[in-house]
N, C-alpha and C positions, 0 to 999 in steps of 0.2 A: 582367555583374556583376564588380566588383573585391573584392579581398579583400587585407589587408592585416597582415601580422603585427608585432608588437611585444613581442620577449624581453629579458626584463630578467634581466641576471645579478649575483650580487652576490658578491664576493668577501674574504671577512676574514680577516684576518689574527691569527694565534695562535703561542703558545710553549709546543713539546713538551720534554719532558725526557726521554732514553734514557741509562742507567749516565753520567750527568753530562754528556753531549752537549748542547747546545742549538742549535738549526738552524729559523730563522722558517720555519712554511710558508706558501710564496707559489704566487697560480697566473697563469695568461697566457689569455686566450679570444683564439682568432684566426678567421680565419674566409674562406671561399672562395665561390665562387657567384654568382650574380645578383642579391645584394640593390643595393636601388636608395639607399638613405640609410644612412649609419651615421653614430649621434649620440654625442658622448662628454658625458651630462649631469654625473657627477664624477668621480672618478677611481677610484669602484666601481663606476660602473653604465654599460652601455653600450645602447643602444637599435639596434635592426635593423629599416630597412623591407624589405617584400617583396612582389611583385604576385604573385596567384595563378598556378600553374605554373611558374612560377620553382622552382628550390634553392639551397636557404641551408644548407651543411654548416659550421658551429662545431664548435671542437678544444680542451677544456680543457686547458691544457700546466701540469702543478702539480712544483714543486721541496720538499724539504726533508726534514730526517731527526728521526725516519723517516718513513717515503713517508705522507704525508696521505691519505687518504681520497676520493674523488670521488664528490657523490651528485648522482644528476639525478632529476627531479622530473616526473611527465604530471598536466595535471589536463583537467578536462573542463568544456567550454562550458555554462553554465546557463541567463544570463539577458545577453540582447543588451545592457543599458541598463548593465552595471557591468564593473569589472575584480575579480577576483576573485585571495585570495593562501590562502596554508598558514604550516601551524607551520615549513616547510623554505623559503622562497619568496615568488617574488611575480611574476605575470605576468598580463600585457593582454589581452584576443581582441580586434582592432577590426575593421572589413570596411565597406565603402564599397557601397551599391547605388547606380550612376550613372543608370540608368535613372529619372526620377521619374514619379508617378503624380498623373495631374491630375482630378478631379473636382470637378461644377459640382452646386451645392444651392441651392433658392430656401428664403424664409423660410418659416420654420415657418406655418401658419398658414393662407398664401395659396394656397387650392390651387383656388381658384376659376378660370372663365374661362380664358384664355389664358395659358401657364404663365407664360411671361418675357413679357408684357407689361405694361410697368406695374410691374413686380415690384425686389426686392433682389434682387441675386443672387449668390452667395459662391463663387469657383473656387479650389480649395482643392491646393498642390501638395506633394507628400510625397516625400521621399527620404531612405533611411538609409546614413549617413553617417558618417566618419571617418576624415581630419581633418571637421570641418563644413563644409558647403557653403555655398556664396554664393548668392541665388536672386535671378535678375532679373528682372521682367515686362516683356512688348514686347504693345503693342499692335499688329497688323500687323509691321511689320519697326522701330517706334518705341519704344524704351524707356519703361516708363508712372513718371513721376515725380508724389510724389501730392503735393507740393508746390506744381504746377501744376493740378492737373486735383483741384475739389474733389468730383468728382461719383468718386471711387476713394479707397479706405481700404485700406494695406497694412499687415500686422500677423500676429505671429506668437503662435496661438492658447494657451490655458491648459491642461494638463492635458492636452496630446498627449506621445505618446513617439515619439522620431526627431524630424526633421527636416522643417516647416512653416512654409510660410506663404501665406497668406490674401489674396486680393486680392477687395475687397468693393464690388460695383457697385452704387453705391446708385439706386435706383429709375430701373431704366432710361431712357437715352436713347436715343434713334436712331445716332448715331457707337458709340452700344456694342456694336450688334450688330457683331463683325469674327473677326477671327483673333486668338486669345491663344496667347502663349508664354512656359514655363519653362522659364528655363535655370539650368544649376544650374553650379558650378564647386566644383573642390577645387584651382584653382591650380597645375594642372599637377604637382601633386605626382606623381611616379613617371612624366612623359610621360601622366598620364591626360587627355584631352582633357575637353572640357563636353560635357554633354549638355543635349537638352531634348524637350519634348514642347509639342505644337498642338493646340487646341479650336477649333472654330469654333463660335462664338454666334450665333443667329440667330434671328428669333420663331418660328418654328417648334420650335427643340429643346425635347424633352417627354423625360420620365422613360420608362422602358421597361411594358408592361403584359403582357399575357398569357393565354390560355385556353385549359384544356385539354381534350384530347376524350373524357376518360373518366372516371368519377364517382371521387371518391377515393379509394374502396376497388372494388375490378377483381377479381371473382372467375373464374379461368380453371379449365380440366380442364390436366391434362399433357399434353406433347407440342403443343399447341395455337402458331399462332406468334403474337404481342401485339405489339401498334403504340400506342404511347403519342406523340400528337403534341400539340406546345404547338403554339399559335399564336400570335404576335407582332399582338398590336392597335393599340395606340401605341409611339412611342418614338423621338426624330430625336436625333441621327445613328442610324442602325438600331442595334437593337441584337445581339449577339452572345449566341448559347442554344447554355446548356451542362449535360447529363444529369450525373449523380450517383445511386449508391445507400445508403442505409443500411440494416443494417450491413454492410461490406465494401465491396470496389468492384462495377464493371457485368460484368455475364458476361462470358469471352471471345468469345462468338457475338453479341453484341449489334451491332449495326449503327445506326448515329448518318449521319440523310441531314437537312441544313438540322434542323427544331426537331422532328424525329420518330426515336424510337427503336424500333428492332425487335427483336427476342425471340423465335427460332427456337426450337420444338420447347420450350418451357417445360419445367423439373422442380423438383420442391420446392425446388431447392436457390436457384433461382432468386429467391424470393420475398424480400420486402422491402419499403421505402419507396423510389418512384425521384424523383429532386427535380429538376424542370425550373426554369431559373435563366436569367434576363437580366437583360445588364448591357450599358449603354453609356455610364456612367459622368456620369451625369445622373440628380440626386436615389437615391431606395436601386433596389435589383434588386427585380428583382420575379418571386417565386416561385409555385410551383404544386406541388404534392404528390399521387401516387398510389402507394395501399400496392396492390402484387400480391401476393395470395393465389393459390398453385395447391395446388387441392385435392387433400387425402391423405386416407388411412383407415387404419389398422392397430389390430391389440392387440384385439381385442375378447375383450372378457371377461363374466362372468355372475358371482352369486352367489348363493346360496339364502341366505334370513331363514326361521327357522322363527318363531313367533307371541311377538315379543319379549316382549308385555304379560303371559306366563305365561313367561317368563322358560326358556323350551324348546331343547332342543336337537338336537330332530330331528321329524321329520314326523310329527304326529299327526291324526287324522281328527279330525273334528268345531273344528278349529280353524287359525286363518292360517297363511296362508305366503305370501312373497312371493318373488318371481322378478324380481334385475335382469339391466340389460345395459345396457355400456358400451365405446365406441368412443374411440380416440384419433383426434383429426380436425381437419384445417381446410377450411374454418370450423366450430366445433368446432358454434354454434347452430342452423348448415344442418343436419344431420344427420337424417334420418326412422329412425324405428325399427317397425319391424312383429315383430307376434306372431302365432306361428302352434301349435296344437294339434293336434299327430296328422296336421300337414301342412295343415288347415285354418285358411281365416283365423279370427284370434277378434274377435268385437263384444262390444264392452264391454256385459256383464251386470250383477244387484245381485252377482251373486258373483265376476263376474272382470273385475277394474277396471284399467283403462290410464292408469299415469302419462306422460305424455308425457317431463317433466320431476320425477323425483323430489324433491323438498323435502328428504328423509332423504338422499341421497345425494352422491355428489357432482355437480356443474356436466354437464348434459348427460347426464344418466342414465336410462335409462328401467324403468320397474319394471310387472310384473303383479301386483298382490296376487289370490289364492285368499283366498274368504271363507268360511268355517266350511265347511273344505274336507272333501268325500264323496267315496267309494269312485271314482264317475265321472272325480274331478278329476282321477287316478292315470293319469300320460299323458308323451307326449317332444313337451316345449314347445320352442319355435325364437324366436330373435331375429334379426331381419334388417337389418343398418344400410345406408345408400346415401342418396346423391345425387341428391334426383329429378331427370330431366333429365341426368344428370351421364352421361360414360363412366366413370367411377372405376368399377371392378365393386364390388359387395356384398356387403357378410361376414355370414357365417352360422354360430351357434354354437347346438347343440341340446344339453338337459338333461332324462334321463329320472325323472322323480318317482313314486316309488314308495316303500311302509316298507323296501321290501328293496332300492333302491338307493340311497339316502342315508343313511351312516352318516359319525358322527361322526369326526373325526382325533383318531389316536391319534401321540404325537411321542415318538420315543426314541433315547437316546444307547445307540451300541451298548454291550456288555461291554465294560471296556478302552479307550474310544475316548474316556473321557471327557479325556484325558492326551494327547498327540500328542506325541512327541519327532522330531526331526531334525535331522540337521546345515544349516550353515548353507553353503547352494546347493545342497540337493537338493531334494526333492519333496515336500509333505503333501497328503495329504490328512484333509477333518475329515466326519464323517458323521454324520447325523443321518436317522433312518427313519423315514419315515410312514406312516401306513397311514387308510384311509377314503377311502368312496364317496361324489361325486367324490374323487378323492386330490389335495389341494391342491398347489402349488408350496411350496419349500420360502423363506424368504428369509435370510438373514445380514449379517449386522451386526459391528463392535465391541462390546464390553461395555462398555466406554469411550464414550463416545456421543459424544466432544470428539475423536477418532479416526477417519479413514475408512479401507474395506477396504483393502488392498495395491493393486486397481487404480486408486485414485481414488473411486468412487462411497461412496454412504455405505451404502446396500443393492446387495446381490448376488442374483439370483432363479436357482436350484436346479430341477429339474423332478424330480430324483428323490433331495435331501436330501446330495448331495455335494457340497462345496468343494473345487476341488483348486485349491494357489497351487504356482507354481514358482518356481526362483532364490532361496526363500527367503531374508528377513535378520533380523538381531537386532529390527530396527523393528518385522519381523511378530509378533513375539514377542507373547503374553499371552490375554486369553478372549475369545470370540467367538459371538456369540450365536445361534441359531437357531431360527426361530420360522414356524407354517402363515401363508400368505400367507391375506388377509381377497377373495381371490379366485378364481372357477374351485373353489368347494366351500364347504362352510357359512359363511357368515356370523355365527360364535359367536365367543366369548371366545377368542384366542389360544394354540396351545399352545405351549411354548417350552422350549427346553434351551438346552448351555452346554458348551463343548467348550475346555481352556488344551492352546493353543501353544508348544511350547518350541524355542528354535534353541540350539545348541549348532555351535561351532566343531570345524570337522573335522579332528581331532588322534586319532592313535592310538601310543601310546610304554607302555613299561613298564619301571618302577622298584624297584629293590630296597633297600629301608629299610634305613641301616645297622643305626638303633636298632631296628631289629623283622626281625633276618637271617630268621623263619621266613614273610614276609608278603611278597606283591610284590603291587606296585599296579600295574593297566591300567587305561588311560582307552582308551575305547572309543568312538567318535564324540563323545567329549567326555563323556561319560560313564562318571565311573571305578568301579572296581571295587578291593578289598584284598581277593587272597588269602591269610589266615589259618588254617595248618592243614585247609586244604580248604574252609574257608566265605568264602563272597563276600559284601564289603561295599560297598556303593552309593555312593563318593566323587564329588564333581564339582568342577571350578575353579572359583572365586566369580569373578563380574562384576566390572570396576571400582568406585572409587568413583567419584563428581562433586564438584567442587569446588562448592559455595555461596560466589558472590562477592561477595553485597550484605550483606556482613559490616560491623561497625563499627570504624571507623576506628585505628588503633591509639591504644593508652593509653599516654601517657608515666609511667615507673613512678619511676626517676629523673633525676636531672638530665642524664645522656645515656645512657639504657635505656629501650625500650620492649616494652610485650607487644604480643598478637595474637589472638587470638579464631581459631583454624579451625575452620570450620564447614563438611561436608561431609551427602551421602547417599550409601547403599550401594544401587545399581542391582543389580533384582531378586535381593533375599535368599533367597525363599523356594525358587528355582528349585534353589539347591543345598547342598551339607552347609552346615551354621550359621556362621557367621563368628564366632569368638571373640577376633579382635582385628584392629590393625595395625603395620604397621611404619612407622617414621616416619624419614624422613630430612632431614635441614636441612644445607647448604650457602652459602655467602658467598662466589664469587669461587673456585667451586669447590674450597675446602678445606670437611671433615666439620666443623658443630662440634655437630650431635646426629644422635643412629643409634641408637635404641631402638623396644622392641617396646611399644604400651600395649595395654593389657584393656580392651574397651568391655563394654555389654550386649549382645546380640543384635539386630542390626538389622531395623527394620520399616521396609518401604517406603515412602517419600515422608514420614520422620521424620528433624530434621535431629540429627546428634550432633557433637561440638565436644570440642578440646583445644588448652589454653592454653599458648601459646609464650609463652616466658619471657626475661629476658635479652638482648635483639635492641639492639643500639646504635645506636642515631639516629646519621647518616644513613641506614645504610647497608643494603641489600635482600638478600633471601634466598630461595634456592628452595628449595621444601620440595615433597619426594616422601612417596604416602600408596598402600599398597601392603597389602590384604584380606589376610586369613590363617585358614585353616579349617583339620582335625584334621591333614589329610594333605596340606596344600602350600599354593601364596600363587596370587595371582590377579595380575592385567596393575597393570603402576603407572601412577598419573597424576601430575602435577607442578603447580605452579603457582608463580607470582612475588609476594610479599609487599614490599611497600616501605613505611615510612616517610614521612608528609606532616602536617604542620604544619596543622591545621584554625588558622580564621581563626575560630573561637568565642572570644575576648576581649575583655574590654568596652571594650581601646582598638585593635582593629585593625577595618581596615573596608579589604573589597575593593574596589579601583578599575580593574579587569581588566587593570591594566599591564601583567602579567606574561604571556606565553602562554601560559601554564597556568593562567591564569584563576583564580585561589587553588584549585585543586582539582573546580572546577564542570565537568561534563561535559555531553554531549545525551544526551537520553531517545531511545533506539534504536524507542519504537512510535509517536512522534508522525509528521509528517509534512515538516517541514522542520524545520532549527536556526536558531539565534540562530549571530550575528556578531560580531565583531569587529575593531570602525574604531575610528578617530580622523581628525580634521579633513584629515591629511597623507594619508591611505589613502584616502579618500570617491574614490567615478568621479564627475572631472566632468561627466558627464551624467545623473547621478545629479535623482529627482525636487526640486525646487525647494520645492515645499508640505508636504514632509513631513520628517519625522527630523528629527533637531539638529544642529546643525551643530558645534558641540563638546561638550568633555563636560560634566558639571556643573562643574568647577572653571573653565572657561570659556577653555584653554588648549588650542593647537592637536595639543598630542602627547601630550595627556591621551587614553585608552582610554575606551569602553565597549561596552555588547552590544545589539545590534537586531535585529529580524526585518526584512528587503527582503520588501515584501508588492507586489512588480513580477513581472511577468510570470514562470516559469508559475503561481503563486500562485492560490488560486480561495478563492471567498465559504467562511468557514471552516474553511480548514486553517489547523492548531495546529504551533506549536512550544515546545518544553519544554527548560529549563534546570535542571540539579539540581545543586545545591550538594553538598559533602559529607556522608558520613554522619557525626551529630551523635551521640556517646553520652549517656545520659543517665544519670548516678550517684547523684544525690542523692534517694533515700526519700519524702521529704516537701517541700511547699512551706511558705508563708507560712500565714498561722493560716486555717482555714475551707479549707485544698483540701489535695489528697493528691499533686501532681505542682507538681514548680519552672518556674515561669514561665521563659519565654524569652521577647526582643525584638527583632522580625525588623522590620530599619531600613533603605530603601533610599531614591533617588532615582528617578522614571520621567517617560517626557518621548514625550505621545504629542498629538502637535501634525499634524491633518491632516480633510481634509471625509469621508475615506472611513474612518474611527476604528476598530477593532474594539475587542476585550475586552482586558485584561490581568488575568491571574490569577494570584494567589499561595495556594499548596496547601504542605501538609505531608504528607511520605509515611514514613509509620510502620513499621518493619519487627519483622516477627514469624513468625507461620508463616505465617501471610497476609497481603500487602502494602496499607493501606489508603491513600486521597489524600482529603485533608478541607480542601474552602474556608476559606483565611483573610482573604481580602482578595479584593478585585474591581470594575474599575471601566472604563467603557465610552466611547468616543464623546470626540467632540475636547476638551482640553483647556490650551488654549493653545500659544504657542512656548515656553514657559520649563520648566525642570526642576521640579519639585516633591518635595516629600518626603511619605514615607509611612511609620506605624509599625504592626506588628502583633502582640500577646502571643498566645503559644501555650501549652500546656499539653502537651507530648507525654506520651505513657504506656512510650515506651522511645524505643531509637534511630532516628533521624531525619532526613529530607532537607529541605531548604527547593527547593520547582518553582516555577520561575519560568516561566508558560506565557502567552504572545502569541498572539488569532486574530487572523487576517485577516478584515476587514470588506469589505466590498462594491466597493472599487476600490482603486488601486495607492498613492493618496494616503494612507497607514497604517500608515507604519513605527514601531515604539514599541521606546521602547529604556529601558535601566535603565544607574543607575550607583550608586557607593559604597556598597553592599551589608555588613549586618553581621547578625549574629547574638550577642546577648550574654545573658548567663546575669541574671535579674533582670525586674522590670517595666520597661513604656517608662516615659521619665521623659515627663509631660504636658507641661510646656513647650517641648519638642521636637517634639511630635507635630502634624503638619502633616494628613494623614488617617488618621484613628484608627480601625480599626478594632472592632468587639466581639470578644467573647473568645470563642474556639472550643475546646472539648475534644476531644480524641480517646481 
């Protein structure tokens, strides 16, 4: 395989100004190494080839005062079929496989008789390439010209990616049975010679078949050794068998001898789906599939039911009780369960019933119900699971029933314990104590249920009601639930407690107040203290805040002023003394131009609180520091960057994504892919042919707009989202009969292809909770040309416009938008090309 690079560098030229100085900076790429081509396409851009293993060291050599800046750029390979660029850049991956790959298919249909007798028959040769390769056919050592020979159709297929072409035998002859050859050429580009590859055709070549020697699901003991043999039944030229597992690959012990796979000493770990495959490159491969099971057992558990139907919760005479028992296992439905009484087997009686498989339980459970259970019944019952047949040994778990040995769980947070403080990297432990015969397992939890424990799992199992976490961190922080597991002891309503976490950073210092010379204050694992005249008061450093970013946009207040809206939350308030305000710092280019302390209310967790910046002068950006402050000292500052942008909500401006900053429009960080940004001059030309547009709506080749590439890795249904800026909304009322001002969301979309997905247009509402409400939506091909679309919104505060593309069912599905507005008022109907209904939110 060859591999080919292609660096484009661009280099512009600019006027700095220093104390009246002016000095062009200019730069110089030069460059050393093994490249095979260097192209000078203007007099900014230069192109580099290069064969794999080769080095290519380029030297930016930049002049001018003062010293210009140098930035380089890495980006990363995506999708074979495009060139891809940046807001800094623009660069090619291209790679040449010289190797091609020749496969032979008869027509659909004819699968009667004698494969290629009689038949169409289509050899099909593929090579990925760049520059493109030339492809030639030779019949025997004769070039096949179809010019001549009407009985051959050469042609290069629809809706392939890479490089094909097609040589179509229409209903054989005798001269067609021979030797085919492709050769492929890239013109000696870089010394790379031609390659090609040979098929021989004949009436005997058949597709490949297959049979294997063991039923599809293979159930083994461990340790066992397993021979998995395909056997090859048809298939000329022979074909070629190749093992595969899913998931993961084939053990290291497996041993692969012709079409049989060996499997020394099997262990769970082993097990799988193993996938026998030939291929000989004649019509599809042909597979065979066996899942290996090697059987396990562990976990077995029990649980006592006292007589649910009286709603009980401990063992009374004269009335039910059940007895389960469960195994984790595979095969989990092989599994036998016996019951045994007193060490005696039990046959099922009218009073002591054997569920094989409980109903009430869960999947592969087995239960005894005691019927209007008597003094007799009072005994140490045994559950016994195994493999008949099997060497897995048998697990056994005995439960003695009696009034005096089943008592209920009792669940308690100790004295004191309900509170856990520590520093942050040391050790807690949380406790929780049971008590009752059987004594359950304890389990723990989040209190938070959107949260999983410190080690990952979502439950944690206790045997004696202690958690202990190490290396503590702030994350671990908050409540943690504890509750009797519904196993290994009564089967009743749950007991549960509740145990808060505190990490505190490990700081210990002490402070002498000016204003209070009789008080010094110690912080003691972060937890402070104010000695006053001999009495100690419980101070602690507040948490940061958080910045809130999905703030609205700033408000132009005059003709070059604007406000700002800061909207933050204070990270756990209650952990320590009250927070009675903040301090607030505002900087421009690093001079102060505000340094005040405000008065907020008391902050409550995950409640957002806000202060309005005032005075801020278009252009120009600001960083603003926001730093807690409670009786006796301030907490950690955080900062953030405020800037100034131009929303494009006017009724005569409409985005055309000219600009790289795309009027302010960003990607949605939970979709799965983003939208793009081409024009006719950027497009790869090997970009799909049946799909996208090929300019933009204005129909001008360096006119912009935004598409989803729905080409490879792209899969049925993955979304990508486009959000507009956040939209404020100021005005009270609308038009007569509604309570909210229309808006008119106006665009162009252009989704021209056979494999079409959705395009959707949503508004997303910002408030304490973020909602997204369909405005529009429209699926499936809709011509080559642009189209327009209008749709009124109603929002109930500020606002995003999502512009969200899926991918439909194959690569033919690029959908793009352009000339995008948003204006304050109804669409006008004469304009409206698809009109949507009207959506409130």
């Amino acid at each position: 395989m060859e591999l080919f690079w292609i660096l484009l560098f661009s280099v512009f030229h600019r006027y700095v100004q220093t104390q009246g100085v002016y000095a062009p900076a200019n730069a110089q790429i030069v460059h050393s190494g093994q490249t095979c081509v260097v192209k000078e396409d203007n007099i900014s851009e230069r192109i580099y080839t290069i064969r794999e293993g080769d080095t290519l060291v380029l030297q930016c050599l930049v002049k001018g005062h003062p010293r210009p800046q140098v930035n380089t750029n890495t980006h990363s390979l995506v999708d074979e079929r495009h060139a891809y660029g940046s807001k800094s850049g623009f660069f090619f991956f291209v790679y040449i496989r010289m190797k091609p790959v020749l496969t032979v298919h008869q027509t659909v249909g004819d699968v009667r008789g004698n494969y290629y007798q009689e038949k169409t028959v289509f050899l099909r040769c593929t090579v990925n390439s760049n520059p493109p390769a030339r492809f030639i056919w030779k019949r025997g050592n004769k070039p096949i010209e179809q010019s001549k020979d009407n009985g051959v159709d050469i042609y290069e297929p629809l809706y392939t990616q890479g490089e094909t072409k097609v040589l179509k035998l229409k209903n054989l002859r005798p001269q067609d049975f021979a030797n085919y050859t492709c050769q492929v050429s890239v013109r000696n580009v870089c010394d790379i010679p031609d390659s090609s590859v040979t098929f021989r055709l004949t009436n005997t070549t058949t597709p490949p078949a297959l049979k294997l020697s063991v039923n599809e699901t293979y159930v083994v003991d461990p340790g066992q050794d397993v021979t998995l043999s395909c056997e090859v039944t048809a298939g000329f030229p022979t074909p070629r068998v190749t093992w595969s597992r899913y998931p993961g690959s084939l053990p290291q012990r497996s041993v692969i001898q012709g079409g049989s796979l060996t499997l020394r000493s099997v262990t769970p770990t082993d097990a799988g789906v193993y996938n026998c495959t030939a291929v000989n490159n004649v019509g599809n491969p042909a597979r065979r599939t066996a899942n290996l099971i090697v059987r396990t057992m562990k976990n077995l558990t029990f649980q006592i039911t006292p007589d649910s139907n009286k709603d009980s919760e401990s063992i009374q005479m004269g009335r039910d009780l059940k007895l389960s028992c469960h195994v984790d296992a595979q095969p989990q439905d092989k599994v036998n369960y016996t019951w045994y009484k007193n060490g005696a087997l039990i046959y099922p009686t009218d009073s002591l019933i054997v569920l094989r498989s409980d109903p009430d339980m869960p999947p592969a459970t087995s239960s005894l119900e005691i019927v209007d259970m008597k003094f007799r019944d009072q005994a140490t019952y045994s559950c016994v699971a195994n493999f008949p047949g099997s060497s897995v040994p048998e697990l056994r778990v005995d439960v003695n029933i009696t009034q005096s040995s089943v008592v209920p769980p009792v669940l308690s947070v100790p004295v004191g314990g309900g509170v856990v403080n520590v520093s942050e990297g040391g050790t807690a432990e949380l406790v929780c104590l049971v008590d009752g015969k059987p004594r359950p397992p304890v389990l723990w939890s989040r209190a938070n249920k959107d949260l999983p424990m410190p080690s990952g799992d979502w439950v944690v199992e206790t045997r004696d009601g202690r958690l202990r976490l190490t290396n503590v961190t702030r994350d671990m922080m908050g409540a943690y639930r504890c509750q009797t597991a519904p196993y290994n002891g009564l089967n009743i309503k749950r007991r549960q407690g509740q145990v808060q976490l505190n990490i505190f950073s490990p700081q210990i210092f002490c402070i002498i107040l000016k204003s209070m010379p009789d008080c010094i204050k110690w912080l003691v694992n972060n937890i402070a203290f104010m000695l006053c005249f001999g009495l100690f008061v419980r101070l602690a450093q507040p948490y940061n805040a958080e910045f809130y970013y999905d703030t609205p946009n700033p408000i132009r207040t005059l003709k070059n002023n604007y406000s700002y809206i800061l909207q933050w939350t204070q990270k756990e308030p209650g952990a320590v003394d009250k927070t009675i305000g903040y301090w607030i710092n505002v900087q421009q280019n690093r001079q102060t131009v505000l340094s005040k302390q405000i008065t907020t209310k008391e902050p409550v967790k995950g409640v957002l609180m806000s202060y309005t910046l005032t005075d801020l002068r278009i252009p120009l950006s600001y960083e603003v520091s926001l730093t807690p402050i409670t009786s006796y000292g301030t907490g950690n500052t955080v900062t953030r960057t405020i800037q100034y942008s131009e929303p494009y909500c006017y009724n005569d401006h409409v985005c055309g994504f000219e600009d790289i900053r795309i009027c302010g429009f960003t990607q949605d960080r939970r979709d799965v892919f983003d939208w793009t940004r081409q024009n006719h001059l950027t497009q790869n030309p090997k970009r799909s042919v049946n799909t996208g547009p090929d300019t933009d709506r204005s129909g001008t080749k360096e006119g912009y707009y935004m598409y989803i590439e729905t080409s490879r890795p792209r899969q049925d249904g993955d979304r990508a989202r486009l959000l507009s800026p956040l939209y404020n909304v100021t005005a009270a009322r609308g038009p007569t009969g509604t309570t909210r001002t229309p808006y008119c969301v106006s665009f162009y979309y252009h989704m021209n292809g056979k494999h079409m997905g959705t395009l959707n247009v949503l508004t997303r509402v910002k408030s304490i909770a973020t909602v997204d409400s369909a405005v529009w939506s429209l699926s499936g091909h809709q011509g080559p040309e642009w189209r327009k679309a209008d749709a009124e919104i109603y929002p109930s505060g500020p606002f995003q416009v999502v512009f969200e593309g899926i991918r439909g069912n194959g690569f033919e599905g690029d959908i793009a938008i352009d000339d995008v507005s948003v204006t304050k008022g109804k669409c006008k109907q004469k304009d409206s090309v698809d009109k949507t209904g009207l959506y409130h939110q």
